[in-house]
C-alpha positions in Angstrom: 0.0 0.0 0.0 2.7 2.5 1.2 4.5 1.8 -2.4 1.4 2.3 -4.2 1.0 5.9 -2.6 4.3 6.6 -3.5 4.2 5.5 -6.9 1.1 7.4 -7.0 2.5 10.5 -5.6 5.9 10.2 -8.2 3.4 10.2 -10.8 1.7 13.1 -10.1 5.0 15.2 -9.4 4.4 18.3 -11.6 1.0 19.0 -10.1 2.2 18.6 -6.4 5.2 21.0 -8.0 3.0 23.5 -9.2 0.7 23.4 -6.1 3.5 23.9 -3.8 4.7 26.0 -5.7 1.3 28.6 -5.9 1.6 28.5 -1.8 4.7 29.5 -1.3 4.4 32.5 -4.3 2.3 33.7 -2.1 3.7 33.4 1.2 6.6 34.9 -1.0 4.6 38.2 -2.3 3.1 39.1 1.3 6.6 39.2 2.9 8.3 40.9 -0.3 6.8 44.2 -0.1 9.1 46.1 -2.8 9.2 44.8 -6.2 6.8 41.8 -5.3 5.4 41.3 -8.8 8.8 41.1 -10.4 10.1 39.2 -8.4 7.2 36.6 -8.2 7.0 36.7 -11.9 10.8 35.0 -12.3 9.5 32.7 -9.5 7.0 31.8 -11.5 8.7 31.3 -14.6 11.6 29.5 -12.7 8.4 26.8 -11.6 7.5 26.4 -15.3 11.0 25.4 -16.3 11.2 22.9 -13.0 8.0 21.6 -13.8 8.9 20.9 -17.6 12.2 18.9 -16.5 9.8 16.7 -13.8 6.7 16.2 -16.9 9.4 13.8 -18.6 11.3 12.4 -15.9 8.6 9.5 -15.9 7.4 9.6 -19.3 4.3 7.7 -19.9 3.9 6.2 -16.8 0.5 5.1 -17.0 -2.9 5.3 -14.9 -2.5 5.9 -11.6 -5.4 6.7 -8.3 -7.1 3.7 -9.4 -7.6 5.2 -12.3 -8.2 9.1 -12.1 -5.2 10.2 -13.4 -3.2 9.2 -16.4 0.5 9.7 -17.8 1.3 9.0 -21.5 3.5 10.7 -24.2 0.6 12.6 -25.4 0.2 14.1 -21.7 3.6 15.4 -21.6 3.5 16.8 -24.7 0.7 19.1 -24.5 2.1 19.8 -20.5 5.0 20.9 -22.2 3.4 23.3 -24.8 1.4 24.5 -21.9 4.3 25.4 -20.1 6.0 27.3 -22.7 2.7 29.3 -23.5 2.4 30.3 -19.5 6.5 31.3 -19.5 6.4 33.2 -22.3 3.2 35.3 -21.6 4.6 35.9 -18.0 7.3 37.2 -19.5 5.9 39.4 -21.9 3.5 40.5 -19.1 5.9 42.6 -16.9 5.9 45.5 -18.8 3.0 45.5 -18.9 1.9 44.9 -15.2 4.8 47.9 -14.2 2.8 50.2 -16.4 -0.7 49.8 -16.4 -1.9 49.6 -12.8 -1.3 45.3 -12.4 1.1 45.4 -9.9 -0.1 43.1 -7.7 2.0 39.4 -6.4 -1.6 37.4 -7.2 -1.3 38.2 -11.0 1.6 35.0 -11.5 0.1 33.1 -8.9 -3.0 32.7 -10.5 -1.1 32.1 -13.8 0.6 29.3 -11.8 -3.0 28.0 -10.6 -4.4 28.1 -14.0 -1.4 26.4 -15.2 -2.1 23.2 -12.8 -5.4 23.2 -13.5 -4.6 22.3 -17.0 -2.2 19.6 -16.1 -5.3 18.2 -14.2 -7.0 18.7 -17.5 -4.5 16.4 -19.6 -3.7 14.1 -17.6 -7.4 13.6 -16.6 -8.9 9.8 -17.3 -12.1 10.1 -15.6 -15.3 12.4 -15.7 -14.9 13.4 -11.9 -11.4 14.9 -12.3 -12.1 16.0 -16.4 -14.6 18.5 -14.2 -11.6 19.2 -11.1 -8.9 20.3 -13.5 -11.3 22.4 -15.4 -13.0 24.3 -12.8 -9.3 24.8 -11.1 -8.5 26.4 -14.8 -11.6 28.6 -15.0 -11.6 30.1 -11.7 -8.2 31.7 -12.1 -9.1 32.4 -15.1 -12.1 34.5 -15.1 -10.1 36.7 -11.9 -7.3 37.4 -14.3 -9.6 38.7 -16.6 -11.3 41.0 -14.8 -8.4 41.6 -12.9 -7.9 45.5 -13.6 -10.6 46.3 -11.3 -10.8 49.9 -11.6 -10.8 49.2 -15.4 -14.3 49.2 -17.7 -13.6 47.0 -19.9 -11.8 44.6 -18.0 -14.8 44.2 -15.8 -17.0 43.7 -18.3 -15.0 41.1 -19.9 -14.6 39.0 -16.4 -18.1 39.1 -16.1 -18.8 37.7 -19.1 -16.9 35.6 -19.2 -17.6 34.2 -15.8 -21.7 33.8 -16.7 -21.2 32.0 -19.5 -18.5 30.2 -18.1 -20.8 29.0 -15.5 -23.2 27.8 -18.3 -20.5 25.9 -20.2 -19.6 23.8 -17.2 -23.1 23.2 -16.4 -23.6 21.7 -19.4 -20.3 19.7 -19.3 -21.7 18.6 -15.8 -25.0 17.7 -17.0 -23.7 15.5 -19.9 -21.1 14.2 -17.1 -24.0 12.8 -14.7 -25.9 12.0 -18.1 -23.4 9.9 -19.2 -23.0 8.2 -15.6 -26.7 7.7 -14.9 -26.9 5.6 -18.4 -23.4 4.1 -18.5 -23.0 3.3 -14.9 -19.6 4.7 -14.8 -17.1 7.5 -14.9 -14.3 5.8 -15.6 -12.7 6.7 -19.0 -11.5 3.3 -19.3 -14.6 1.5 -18.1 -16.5 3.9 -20.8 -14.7 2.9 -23.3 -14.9 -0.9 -22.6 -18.6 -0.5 -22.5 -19.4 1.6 -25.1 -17.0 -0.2 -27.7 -18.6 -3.7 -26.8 -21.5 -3.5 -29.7 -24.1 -3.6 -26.9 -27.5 -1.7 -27.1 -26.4 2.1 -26.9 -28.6 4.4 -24.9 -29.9 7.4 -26.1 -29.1 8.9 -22.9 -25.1 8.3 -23.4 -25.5 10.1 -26.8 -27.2 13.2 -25.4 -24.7 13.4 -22.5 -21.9 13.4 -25.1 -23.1 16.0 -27.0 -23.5 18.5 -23.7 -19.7 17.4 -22.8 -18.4 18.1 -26.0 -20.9 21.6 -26.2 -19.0 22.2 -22.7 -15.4 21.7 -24.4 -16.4 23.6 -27.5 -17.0 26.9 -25.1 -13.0 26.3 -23.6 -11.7 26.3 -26.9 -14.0 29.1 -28.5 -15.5 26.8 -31.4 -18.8 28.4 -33.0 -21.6 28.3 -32.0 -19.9 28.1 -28.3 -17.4 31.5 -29.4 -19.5 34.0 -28.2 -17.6 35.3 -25.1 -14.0 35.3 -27.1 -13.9 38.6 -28.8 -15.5 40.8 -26.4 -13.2 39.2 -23.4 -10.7 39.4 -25.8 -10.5 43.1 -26.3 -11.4 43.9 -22.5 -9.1 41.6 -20.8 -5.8 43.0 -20.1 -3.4 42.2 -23.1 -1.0 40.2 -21.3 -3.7 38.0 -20.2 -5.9 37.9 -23.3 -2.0 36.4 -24.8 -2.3 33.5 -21.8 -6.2 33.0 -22.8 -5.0 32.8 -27.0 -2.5 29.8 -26.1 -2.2 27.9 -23.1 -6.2 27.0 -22.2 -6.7 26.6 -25.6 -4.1 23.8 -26.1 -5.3 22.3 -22.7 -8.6 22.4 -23.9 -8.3 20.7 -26.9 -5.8 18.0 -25.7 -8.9 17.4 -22.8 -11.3 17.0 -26.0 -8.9 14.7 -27.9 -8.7 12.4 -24.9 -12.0 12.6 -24.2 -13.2 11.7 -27.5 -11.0 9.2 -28.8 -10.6 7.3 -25.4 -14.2 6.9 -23.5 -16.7 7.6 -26.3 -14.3 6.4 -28.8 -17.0 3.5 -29.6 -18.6 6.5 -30.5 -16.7 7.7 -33.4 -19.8 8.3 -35.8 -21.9 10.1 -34.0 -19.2 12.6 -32.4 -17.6 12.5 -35.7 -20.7 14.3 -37.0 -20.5 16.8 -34.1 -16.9 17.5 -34.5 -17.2 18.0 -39.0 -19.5 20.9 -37.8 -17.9 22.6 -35.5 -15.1 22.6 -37.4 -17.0 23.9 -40.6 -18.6 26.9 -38.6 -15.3 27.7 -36.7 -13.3 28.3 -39.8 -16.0 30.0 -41.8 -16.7 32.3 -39.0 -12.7 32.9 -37.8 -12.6 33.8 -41.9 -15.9 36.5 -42.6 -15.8 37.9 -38.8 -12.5 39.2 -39.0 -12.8 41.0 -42.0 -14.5 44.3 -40.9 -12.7 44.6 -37.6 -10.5 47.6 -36.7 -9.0 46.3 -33.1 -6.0 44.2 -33.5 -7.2 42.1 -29.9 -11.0 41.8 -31.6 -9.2 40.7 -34.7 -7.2 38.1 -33.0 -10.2 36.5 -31.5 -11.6 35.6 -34.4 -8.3 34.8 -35.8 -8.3 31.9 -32.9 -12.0 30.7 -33.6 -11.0 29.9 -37.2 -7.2 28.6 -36.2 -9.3 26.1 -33.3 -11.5 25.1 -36.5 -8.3 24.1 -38.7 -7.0 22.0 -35.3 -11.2 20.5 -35.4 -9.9 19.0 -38.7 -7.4 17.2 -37.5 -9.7 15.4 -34.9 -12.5 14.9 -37.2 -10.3 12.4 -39.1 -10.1 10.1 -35.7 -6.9 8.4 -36.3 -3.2 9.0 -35.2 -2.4 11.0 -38.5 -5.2 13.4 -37.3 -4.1 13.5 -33.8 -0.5 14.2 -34.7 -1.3 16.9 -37.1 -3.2 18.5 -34.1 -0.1 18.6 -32.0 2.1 19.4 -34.3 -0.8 22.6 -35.0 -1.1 23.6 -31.9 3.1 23.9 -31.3 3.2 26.0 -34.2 -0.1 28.5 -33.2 1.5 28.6 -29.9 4.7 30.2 -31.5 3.0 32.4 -33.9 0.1 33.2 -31.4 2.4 34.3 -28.6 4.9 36.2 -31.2 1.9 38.2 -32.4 1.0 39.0 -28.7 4.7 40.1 -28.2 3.6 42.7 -31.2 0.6 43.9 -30.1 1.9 44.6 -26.5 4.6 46.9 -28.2 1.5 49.0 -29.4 2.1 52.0 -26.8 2.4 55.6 -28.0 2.7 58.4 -25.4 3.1 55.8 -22.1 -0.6 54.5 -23.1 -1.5 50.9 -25.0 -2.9 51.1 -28.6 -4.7 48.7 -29.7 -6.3 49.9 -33.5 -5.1 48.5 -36.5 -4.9 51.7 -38.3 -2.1 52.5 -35.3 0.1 50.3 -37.4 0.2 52.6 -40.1 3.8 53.1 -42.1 5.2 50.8 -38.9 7.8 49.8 -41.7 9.4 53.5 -41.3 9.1 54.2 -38.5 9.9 50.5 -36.5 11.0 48.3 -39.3 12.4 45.8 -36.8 9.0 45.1 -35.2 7.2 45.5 -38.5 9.1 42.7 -40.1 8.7 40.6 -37.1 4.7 40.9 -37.1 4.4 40.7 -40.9 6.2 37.1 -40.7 3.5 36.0 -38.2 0.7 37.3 -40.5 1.7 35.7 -43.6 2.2 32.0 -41.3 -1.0 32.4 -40.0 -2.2 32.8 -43.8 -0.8 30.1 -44.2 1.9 31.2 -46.5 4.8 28.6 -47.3 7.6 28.2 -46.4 6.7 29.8 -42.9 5.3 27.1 -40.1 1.5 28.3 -40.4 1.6 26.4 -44.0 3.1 23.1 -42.7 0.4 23.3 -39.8 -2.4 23.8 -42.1 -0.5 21.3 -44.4 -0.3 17.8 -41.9 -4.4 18.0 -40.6 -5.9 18.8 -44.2 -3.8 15.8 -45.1 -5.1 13.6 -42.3 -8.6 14.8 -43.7 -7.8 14.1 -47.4 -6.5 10.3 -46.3 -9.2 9.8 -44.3 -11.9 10.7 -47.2 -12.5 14.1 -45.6 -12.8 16.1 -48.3 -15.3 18.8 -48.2 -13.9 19.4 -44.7 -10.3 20.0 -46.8 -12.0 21.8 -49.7 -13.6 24.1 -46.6 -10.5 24.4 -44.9 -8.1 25.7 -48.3 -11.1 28.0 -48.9 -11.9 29.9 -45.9 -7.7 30.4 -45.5 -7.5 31.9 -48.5 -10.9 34.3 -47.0 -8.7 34.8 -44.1 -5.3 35.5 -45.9 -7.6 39.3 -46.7 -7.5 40.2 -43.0 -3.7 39.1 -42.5 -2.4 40.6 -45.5 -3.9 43.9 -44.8 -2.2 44.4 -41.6 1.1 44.0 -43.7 0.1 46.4 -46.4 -0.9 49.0 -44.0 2.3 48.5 -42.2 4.4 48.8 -45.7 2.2 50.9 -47.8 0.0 53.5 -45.9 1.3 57.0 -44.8 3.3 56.7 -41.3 1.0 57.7 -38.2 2.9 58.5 -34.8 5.9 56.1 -34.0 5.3 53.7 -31.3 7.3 54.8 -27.7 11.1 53.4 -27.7 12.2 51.1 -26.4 9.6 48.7 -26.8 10.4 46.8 -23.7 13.6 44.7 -22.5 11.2 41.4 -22.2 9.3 41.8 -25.1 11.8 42.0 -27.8 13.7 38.6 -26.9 10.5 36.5 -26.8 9.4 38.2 -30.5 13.0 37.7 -31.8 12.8 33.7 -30.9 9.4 33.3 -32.1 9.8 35.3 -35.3 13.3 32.9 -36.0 10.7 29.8 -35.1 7.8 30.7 -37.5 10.6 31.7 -40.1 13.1 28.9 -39.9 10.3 25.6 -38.9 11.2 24.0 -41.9 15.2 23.9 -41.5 14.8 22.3 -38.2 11.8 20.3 -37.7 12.5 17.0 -37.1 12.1 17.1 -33.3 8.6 18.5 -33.0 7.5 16.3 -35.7 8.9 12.6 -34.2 7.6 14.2 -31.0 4.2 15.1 -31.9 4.2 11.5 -33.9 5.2 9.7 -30.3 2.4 11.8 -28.7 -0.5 10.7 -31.5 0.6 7.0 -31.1 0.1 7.0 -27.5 -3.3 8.4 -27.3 -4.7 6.8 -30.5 -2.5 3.5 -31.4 -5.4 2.4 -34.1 -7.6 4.7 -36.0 -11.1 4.8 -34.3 -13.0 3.4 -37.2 -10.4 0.0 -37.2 -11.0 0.3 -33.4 -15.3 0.1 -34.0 -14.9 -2.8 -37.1 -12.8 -4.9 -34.8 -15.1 -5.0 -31.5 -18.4 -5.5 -33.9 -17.0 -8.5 -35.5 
């Protein structure tokens, strides 16, 4: 018994980390009067980097807590791009935080809090903790939202976001004790044993997966569940809005991979059917809703509904070509997304935060440096070869196309090249309209490193990709060994 707990406990060692971790942050920033938030901000990102190194010192450990929890190569993966996501924004926050009235310790501790909750997320393999790790995410979430409290907008958007929020995860807990009173269980494992066996399927198990998977649709903003992102979006405070754009996102749809392909994976037509729609919607709204707007953080959020409908593709296909183009997708957005953040938070004229896209006018004269930097992540998130938003685009339209996909393909070419408008008019008002008033110099000793890196990533992805590629391919195979349809042909024979 005592070896079991222990086992347990090693398995779990990046949570317990993190945990710990939150405490003593803020024991930390009550004793630290002077330069509290700094200081608690390199804490934090020192945690991230400890955490990484103890995500794959037991790789793929398997299910521990009698089930609750579970460690494979996919799990570390998406830990890992979850971590860099948190670092980086944290690091491109404390400019930000000096400046604009977000000094306060609790800022990184709540990043730290939202961070575990997501690991809870991942590594999740029942419905009980699915609905822990989710609620731990969401409650730190919707205080760093609103967490400019003598700020409008930034009020408004926490509110929002909290209400509907609260109706997304009572959905996902309505299809959770749906799903329990018909199946008998919460057990991912147990699900998926009795769901795959060819037995009479109730009715009730259906309409429980389709609140769970309306309740994962709201996390990673997929239409007609999108509603919240663009006006919490452009109220949040830009550092945060950056966190919400990457690391939930990726946590969210690693949850709604497992979820899927492991407990209702049995299920695989009648999600599949779910998933091909909000796939189609996300990309064809992402495309037209962008189009007439004029802020740069209201712009961005449709940006991510469409680029959450391109990742949709991937798991529409339901096998490990699918799932690995996924990962590989959501390892490049995170790089683009977070460079493009870096960007936007360089936006100040006259000590204040700009945040129209007309600001950007003549950038190309005035900050040619910066302007070069954001005009590489436009044209990758076009989808422009040779830059990394291409080969993203590239590996799950593929995984459609093999898997006879092909009006979701055909959809997915066609509303990029709709979207490819919106990013290429940021770069011709950058090079080609008359200059407005230079941003303020410098731009931020934080900021610049993190755009530099990311810029050289999104340029130079196809020089050097081989280790995100075998890795992302390790982290498919683990989740999904078979595709799902081999996987339903095999137990009904």
């Amino acid at each position: 018994m005592h070896e079991l707990l222990i086992s347990d406990l090693n398995a779990i060692l990046p949570e317990l980390w993190l945990a710990l971790s939150a405490m003593g942050m803020l024991m930390l920033g009550v004793f630290t009067k002077r330069n509290a938030t700094r200081l608690t901000v390199w804490v934090a990102v020192a945690v991230f980097i400890v955490a990484g190194f103890l995500v794959h010192l037991q790789p793929g450990s398997g299910s521990v807590f009698d089930g609750l929890v579970i460690n494979d190569t996919f799990g570390d993966f998406m830990k890992t791009l979850v971590l860099l996501g948190a670092g980086l924004t944290l690091i491109l926050s404390l400019g930000f935080i000096r400046r604009e009235g977000m000094d306060r310790f609790e800022f990184p501790v709540l990043i730290v809090l939202a961070t575990l909750g997501m690991f809870v997320m991942i590594s999740a393999n029942d419905l009980l903790s699915l609905y822990v790790g989710l609620e731990m995410q969401s409650l730190a979430l919707y205080v760093c939202a609103a967490f400019q409290r003598d700020n409008l907008r930034s009020s408004e958007a926490g509110l929002k976001y909290f209400v509907l929020g609260a109706v997304a995860s009572g959905m996902l807990l309505y299809g959770c004790s749906m799903v329990y009173g018909f199946a008998g269980t919460t057990s991912f494992e147990l699900l998926a044993g009795n769901l795959g066996s060819g037995s009479d399927l109730s009715v009730g198990v259906i309409v429980g997966l389709v609140f769970i998977a309306a309740g994962l649709a709201f996390k990673i903003s997929a239409v007609p569940f999108h509603m919240w992102t663009p006006d919490v979006y452009e109220g949040a405070p830009t550092p945060v809005t950056a966190f919400f754009s990457v690391a939930p996102k990726i946590a969210a749809m690693a949850l709604m991979m497992r979820v899927l392909t492991g407990p209702f994976g049995g299920l695989f037509d009648q999600w599949q059917q779910i998933v091909f729609l909000l796939a189609v919607a996300s990309m064809f709204l992402g495309a037209v809703g962008a189009i007439g707007q004029s802020n740069i953080k209201r712009l961005m959020a449709y940006s991510s509904i469409g680029h959450v409908g391109f990742a949709l593709v991937g798991v529409a296909a339901g096998t490990a070509q699918g799932i690995n183009g996924v990962a590989i997708y959501l390892a490049i957005y995170l790089v683009m997304g977070v460079g493009t953040w870096g960007c936007i938070l360089a936006m100040r004229r006259g000590g204040t935060m700009v945040e129209q896209i007309s600001d950007l006018a003549g950038l190309s004269r005035t900050n040619p440096k910066l302007a070069l930097a954001l005009a590489i992540f436009m044209f990758s998130m076009a989808g422009i070869p040779p830059l990394a938003g291409f080969f993203g685009k590239f590996y799950v339209f593929m995984a459609a196309v093999n898997e006879g996909l092909y009006t979701l393909a055909v959809v997915g070419v066609l509303t990029s090249v709709i979207g490819a408008f919106y990013y290429i008019r940021i770069v011709k008002i950058m090079y080609f309209d008359e200059p407005a008033d230079a941003f303020d110099a410098p731009m931020g000793r934080e900021v610049w490193p993190v755009i530099t890196l990311t810029a050289a990533a999104t340029l130079l992805f196809f020089v050097y990709s081989g280790p995100l590629l075998d890795s992302a391919t390790a982290a498919a195979s683990s989740l999904l060994p078979m595709p799902l349809h081999s996987v339903q042909t095999s137990l009904l024979q």
